[in-house]
ZASEMI-276255 format. One record per residue: z, x, y of N, C-alpha, C, O in turn. Coordinates in steps of 0.05 Angstrom, whole numbers, m for minus. Example, Ala and Ser with C-alpha at 12.3 -4.5 7.8 and 13.67 -1.06 7.14 Angstrom:
<atoms>
<atom><n_pz>156</n_pz><n_px>264</n_px><n_py>m114</n_py><ca_pz>156</ca_pz><ca_px>246</ca_px><ca_py>m90</ca_py><c_pz>156</c_pz><c_px>264</c_px><c_py>m66</c_py><o_pz>169</o_pz><o_px>285</o_px><o_py>m66</o_py></atom>
<atom><n_pz>142</n_pz><n_px>257</n_px><n_py>m45</n_py><ca_pz>143</ca_pz><ca_px>273</ca_px><ca_py>m21</ca_py><c_pz>157</c_pz><c_px>258</c_px><c_py>1</c_py><o_pz>161</o_pz><o_px>268</o_px><o_py>23</o_py></atom>
</atoms>
This chain:
<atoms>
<atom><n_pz>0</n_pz><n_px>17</n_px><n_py>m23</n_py><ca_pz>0</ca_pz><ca_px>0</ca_px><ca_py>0</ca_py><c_pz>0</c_pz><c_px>18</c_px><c_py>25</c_py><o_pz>12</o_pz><o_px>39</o_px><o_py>28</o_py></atom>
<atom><n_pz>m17</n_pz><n_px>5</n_px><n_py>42</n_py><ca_pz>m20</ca_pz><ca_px>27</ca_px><ca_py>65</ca_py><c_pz>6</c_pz><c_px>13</c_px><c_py>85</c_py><o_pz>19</o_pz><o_px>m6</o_px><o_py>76</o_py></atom>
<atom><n_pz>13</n_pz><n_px>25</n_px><n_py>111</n_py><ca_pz>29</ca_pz><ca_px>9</ca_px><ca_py>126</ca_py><c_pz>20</c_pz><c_px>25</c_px><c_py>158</c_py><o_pz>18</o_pz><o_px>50</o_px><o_py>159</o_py></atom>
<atom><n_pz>17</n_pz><n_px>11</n_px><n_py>177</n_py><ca_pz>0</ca_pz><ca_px>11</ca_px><ca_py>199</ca_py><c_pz>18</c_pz><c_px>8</c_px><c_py>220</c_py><o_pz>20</o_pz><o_px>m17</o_px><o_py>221</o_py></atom>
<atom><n_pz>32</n_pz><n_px>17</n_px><n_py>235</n_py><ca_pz>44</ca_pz><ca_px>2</ca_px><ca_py>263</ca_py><c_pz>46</c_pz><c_px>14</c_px><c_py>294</c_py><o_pz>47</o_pz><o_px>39</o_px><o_py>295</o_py></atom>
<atom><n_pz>48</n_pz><n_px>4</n_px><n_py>313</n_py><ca_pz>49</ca_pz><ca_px>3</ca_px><ca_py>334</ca_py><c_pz>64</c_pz><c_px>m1</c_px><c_py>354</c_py><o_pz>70</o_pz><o_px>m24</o_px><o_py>361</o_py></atom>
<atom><n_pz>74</n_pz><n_px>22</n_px><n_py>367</n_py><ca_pz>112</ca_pz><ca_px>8</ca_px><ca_py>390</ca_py><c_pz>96</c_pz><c_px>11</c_px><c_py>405</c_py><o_pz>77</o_pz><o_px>27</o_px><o_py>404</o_py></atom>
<atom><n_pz>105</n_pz><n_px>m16</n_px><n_py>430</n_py><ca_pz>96</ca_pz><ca_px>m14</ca_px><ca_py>459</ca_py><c_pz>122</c_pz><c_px>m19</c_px><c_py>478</c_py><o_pz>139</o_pz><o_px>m36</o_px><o_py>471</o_py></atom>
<atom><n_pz>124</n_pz><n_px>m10</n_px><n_py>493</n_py><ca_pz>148</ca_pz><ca_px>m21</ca_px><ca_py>509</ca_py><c_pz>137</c_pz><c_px>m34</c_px><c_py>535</c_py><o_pz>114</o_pz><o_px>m32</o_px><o_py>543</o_py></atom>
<atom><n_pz>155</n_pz><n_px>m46</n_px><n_py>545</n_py><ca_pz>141</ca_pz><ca_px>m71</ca_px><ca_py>570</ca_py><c_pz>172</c_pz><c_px>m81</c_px><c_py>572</c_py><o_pz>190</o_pz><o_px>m75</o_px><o_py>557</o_py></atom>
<atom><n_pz>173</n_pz><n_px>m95</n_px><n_py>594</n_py><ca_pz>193</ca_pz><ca_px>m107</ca_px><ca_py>615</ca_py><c_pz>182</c_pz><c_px>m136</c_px><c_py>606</c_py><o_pz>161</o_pz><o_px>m145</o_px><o_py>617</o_py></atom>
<atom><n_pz>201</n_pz><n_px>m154</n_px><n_py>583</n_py><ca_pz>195</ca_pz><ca_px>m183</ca_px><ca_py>584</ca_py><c_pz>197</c_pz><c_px>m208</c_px><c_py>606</c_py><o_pz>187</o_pz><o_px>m231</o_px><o_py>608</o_py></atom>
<atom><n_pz>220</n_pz><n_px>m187</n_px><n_py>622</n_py><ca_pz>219</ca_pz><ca_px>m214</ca_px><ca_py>654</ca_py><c_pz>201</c_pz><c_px>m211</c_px><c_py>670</c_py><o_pz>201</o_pz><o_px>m223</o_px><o_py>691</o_py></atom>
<atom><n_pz>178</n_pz><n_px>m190</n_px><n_py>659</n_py><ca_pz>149</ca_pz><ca_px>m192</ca_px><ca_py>678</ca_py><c_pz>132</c_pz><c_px>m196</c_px><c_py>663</c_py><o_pz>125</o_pz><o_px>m188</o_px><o_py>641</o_py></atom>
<atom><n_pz>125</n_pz><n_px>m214</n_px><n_py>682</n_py><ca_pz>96</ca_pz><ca_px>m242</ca_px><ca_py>673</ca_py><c_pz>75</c_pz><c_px>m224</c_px><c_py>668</c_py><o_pz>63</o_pz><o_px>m229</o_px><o_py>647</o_py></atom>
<atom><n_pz>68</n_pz><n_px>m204</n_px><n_py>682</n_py><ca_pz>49</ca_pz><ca_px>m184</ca_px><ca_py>683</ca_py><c_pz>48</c_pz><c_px>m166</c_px><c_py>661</c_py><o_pz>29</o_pz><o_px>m151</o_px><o_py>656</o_py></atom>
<atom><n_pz>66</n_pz><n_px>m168</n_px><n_py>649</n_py><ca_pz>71</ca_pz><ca_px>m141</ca_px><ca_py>618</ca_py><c_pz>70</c_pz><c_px>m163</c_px><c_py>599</c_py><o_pz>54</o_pz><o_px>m157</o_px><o_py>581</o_py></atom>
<atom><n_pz>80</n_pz><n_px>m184</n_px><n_py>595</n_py><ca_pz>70</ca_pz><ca_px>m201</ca_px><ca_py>579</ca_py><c_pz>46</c_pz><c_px>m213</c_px><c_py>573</c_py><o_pz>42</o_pz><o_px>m223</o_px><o_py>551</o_py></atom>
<atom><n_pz>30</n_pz><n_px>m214</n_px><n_py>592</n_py><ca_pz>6</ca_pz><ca_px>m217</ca_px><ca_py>590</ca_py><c_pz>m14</c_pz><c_px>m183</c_px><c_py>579</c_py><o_pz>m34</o_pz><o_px>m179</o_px><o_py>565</o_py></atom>
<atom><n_pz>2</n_pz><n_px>m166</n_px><n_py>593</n_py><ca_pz>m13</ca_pz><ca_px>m136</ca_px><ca_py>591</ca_py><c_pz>m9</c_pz><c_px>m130</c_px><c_py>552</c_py><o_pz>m26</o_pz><o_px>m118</o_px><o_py>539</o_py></atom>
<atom><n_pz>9</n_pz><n_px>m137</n_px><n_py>544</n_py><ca_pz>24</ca_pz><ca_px>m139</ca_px><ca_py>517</ca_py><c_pz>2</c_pz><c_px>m161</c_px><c_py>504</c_py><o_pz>m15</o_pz><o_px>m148</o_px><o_py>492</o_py></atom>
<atom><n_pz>m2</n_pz><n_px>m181</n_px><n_py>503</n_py><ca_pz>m18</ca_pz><ca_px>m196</ca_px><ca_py>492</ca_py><c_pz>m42</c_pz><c_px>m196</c_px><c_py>497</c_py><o_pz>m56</o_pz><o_px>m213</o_px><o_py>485</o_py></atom>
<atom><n_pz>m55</n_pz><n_px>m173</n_px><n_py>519</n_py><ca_pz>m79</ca_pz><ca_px>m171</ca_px><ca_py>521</ca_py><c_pz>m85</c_pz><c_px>m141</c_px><c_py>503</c_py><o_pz>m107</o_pz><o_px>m135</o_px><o_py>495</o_py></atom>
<atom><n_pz>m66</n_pz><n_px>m126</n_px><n_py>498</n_py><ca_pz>m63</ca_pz><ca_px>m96</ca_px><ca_py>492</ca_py><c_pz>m74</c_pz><c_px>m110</c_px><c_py>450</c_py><o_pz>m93</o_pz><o_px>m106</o_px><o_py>436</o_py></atom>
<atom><n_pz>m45</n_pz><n_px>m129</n_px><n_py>446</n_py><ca_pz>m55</ca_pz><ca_px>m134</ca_px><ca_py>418</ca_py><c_pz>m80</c_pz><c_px>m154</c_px><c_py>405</c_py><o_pz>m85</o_pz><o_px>m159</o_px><o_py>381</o_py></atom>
<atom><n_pz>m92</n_pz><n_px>m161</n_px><n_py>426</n_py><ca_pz>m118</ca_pz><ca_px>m176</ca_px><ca_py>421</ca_py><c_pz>m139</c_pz><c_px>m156</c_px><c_py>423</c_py><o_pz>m160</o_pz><o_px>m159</o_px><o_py>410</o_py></atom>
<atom><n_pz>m138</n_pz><n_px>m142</n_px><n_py>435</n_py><ca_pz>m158</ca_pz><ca_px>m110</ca_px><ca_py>436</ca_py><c_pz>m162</c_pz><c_px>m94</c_px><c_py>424</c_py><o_pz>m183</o_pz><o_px>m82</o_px><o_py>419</o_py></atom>
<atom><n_pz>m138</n_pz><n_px>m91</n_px><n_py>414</n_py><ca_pz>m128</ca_pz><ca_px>m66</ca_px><ca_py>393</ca_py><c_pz>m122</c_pz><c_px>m71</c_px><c_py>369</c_py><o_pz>m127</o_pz><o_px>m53</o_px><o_py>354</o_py></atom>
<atom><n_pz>m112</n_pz><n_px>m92</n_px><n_py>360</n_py><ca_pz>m102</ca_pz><ca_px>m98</ca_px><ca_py>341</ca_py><c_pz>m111</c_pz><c_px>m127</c_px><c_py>318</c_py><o_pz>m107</o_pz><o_px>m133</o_px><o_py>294</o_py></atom>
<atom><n_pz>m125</n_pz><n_px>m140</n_px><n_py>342</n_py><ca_pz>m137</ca_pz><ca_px>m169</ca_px><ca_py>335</ca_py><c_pz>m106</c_pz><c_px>m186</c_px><c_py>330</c_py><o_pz>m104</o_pz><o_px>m208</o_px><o_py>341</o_py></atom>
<atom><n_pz>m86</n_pz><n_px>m179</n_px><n_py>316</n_py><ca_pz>m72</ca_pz><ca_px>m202</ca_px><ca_py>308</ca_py><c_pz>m38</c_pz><c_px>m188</c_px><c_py>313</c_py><o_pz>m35</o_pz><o_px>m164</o_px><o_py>319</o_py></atom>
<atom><n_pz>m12</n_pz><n_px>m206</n_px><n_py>309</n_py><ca_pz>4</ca_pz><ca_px>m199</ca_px><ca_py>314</ca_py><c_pz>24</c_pz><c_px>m198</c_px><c_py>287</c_py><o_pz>40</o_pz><o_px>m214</o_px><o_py>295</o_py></atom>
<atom><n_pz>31</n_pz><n_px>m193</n_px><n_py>269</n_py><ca_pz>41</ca_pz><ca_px>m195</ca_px><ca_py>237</ca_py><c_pz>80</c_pz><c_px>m188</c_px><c_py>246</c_py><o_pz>97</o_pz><o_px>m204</o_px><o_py>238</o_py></atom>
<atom><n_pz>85</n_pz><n_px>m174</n_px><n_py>256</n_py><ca_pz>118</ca_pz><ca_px>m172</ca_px><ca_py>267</ca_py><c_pz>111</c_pz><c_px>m165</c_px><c_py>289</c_py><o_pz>93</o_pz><o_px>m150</o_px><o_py>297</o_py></atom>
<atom><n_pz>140</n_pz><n_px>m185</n_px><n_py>306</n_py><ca_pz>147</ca_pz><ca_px>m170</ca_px><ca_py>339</ca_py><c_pz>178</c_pz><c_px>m175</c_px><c_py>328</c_py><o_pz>189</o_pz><o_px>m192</o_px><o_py>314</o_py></atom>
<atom><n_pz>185</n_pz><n_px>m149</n_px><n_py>343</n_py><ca_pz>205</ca_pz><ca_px>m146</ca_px><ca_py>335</ca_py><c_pz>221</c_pz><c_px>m137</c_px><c_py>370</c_py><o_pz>216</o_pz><o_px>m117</o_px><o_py>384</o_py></atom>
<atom><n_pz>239</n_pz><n_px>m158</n_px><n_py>376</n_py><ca_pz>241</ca_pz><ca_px>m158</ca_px><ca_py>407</ca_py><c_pz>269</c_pz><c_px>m147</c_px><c_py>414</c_py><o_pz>289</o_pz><o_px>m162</o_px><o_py>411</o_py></atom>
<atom><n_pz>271</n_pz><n_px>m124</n_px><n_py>424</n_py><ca_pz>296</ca_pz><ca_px>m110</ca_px><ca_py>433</ca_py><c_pz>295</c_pz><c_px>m108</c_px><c_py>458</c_py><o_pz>287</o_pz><o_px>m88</o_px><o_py>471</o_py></atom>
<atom><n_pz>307</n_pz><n_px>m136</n_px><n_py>470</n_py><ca_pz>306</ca_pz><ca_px>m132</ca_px><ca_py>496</ca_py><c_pz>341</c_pz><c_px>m131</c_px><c_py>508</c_py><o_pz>357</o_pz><o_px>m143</o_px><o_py>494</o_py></atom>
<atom><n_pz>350</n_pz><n_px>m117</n_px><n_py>535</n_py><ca_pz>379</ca_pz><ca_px>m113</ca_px><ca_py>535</ca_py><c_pz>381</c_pz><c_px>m111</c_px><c_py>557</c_py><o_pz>360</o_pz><o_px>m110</o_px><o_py>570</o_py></atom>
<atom><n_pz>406</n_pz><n_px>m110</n_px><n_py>571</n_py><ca_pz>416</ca_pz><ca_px>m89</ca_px><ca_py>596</ca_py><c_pz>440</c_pz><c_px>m77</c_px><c_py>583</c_py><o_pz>451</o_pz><o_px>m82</o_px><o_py>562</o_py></atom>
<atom><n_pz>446</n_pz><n_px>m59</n_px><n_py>601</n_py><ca_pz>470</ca_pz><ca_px>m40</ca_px><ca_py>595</ca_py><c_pz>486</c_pz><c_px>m41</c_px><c_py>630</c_py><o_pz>478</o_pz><o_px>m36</o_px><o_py>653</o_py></atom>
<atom><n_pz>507</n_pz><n_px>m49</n_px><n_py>620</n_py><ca_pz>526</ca_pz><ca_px>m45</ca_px><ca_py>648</ca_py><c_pz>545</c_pz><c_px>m30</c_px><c_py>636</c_py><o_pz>559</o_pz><o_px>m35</o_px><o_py>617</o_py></atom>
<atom><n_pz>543</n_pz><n_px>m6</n_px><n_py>653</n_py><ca_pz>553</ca_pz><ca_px>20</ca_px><ca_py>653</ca_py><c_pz>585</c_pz><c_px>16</c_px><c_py>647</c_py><o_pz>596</o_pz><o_px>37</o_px><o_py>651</o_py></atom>
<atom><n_pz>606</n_pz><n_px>m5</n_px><n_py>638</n_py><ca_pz>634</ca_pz><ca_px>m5</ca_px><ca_py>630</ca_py><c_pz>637</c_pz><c_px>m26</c_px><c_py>611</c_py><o_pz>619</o_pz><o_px>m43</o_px><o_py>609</o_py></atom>
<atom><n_pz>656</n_pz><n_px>m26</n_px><n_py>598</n_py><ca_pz>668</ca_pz><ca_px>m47</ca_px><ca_py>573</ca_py><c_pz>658</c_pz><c_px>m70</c_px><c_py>579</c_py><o_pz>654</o_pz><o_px>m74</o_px><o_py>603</o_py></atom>
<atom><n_pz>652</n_pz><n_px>m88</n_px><n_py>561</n_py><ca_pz>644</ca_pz><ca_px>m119</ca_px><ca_py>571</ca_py><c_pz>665</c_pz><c_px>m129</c_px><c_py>577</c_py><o_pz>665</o_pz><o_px>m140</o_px><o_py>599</o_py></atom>
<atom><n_pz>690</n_pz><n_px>m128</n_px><n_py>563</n_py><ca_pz>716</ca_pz><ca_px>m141</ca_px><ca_py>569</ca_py><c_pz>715</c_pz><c_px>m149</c_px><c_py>604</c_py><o_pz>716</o_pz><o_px>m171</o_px><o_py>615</o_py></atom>
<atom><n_pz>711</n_pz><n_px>m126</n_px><n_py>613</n_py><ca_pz>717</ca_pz><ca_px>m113</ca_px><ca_py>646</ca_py><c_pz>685</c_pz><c_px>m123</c_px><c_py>661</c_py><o_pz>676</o_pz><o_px>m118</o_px><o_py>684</o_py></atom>
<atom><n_pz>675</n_pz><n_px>m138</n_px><n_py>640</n_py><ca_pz>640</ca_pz><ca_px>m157</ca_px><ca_py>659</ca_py><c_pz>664</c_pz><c_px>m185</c_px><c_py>678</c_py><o_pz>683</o_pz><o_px>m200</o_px><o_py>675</o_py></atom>
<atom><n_pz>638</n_pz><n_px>m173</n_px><n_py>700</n_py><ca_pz>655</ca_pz><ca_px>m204</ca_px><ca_py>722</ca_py><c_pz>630</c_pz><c_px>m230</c_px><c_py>712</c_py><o_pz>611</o_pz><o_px>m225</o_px><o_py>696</o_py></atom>
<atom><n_pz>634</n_pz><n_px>m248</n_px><n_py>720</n_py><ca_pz>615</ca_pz><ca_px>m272</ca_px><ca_py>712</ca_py><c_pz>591</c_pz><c_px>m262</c_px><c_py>721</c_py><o_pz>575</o_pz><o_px>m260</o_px><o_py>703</o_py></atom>
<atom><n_pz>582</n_pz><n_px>m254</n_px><n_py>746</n_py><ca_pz>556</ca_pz><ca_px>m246</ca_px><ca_py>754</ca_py><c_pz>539</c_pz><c_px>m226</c_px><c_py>725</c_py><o_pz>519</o_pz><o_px>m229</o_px><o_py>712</o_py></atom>
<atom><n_pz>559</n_pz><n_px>m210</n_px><n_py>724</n_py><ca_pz>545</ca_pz><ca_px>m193</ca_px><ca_py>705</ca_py><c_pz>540</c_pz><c_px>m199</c_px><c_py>676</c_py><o_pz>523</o_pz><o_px>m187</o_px><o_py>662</o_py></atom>
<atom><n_pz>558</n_pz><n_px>m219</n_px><n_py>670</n_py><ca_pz>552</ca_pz><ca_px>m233</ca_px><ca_py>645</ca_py><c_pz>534</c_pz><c_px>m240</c_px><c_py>644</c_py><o_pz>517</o_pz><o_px>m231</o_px><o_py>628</o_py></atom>
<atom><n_pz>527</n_pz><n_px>m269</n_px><n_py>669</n_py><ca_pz>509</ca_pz><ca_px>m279</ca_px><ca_py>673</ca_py><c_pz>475</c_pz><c_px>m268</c_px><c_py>669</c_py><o_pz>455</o_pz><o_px>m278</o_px><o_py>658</o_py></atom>
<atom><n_pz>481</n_pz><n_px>m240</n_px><n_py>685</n_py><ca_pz>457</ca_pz><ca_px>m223</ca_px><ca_py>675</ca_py><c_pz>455</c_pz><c_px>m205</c_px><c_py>648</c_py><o_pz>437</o_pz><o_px>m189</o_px><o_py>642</o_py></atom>
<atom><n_pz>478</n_pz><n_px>m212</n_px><n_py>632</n_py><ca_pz>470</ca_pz><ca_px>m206</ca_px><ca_py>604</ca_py><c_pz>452</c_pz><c_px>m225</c_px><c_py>587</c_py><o_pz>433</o_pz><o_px>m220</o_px><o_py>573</o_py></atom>
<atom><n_pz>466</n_pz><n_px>m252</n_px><n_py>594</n_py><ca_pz>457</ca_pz><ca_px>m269</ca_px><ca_py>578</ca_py><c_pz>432</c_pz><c_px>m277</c_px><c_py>591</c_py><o_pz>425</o_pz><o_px>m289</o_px><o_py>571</o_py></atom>
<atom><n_pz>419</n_pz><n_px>m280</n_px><n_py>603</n_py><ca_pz>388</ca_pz><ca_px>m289</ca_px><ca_py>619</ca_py><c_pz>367</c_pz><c_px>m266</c_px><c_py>608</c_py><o_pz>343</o_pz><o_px>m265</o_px><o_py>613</o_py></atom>
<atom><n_pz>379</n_pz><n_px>m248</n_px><n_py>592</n_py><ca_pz>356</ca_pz><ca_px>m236</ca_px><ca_py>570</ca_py><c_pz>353</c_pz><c_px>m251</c_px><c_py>547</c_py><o_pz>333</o_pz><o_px>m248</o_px><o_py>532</o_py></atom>
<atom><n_pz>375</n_pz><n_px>m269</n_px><n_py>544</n_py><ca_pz>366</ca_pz><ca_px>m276</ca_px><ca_py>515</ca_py><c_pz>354</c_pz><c_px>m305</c_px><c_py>504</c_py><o_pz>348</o_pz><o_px>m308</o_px><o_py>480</o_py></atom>
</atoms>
């Protein structure tokens, strides 16, 4: 069995990389078989110590 793959990285809260992403695997690739989506932020201290704002912008990735 052969096995074939491809990482791209892109910014999912831009409209513009999502489209650049789905134009990249229709070009290149014809079809999509796994996406495998690791998208995050990192705030630089313990979550314990997240104020609501920053939660807030944890969870609006997911």
């Amino acid at each position: 069995m052969e096995l074939d793959g491809h990482g791209l990285v892109s910014d999912i809260s831009n409209p513009a990389h999502r489209v650049g992403v789905s134009e990249w695997i229709a070009q290149n690739r014809g079809r999509l078989d796994v996406l495998v989506n690791n998208a995050g932020i990192y705030i630089r201290k313990s979550s314990i110590d997240y104020g609501e704002e920053e939660r807030q912008k944890v969870f609006r990735l997911i």
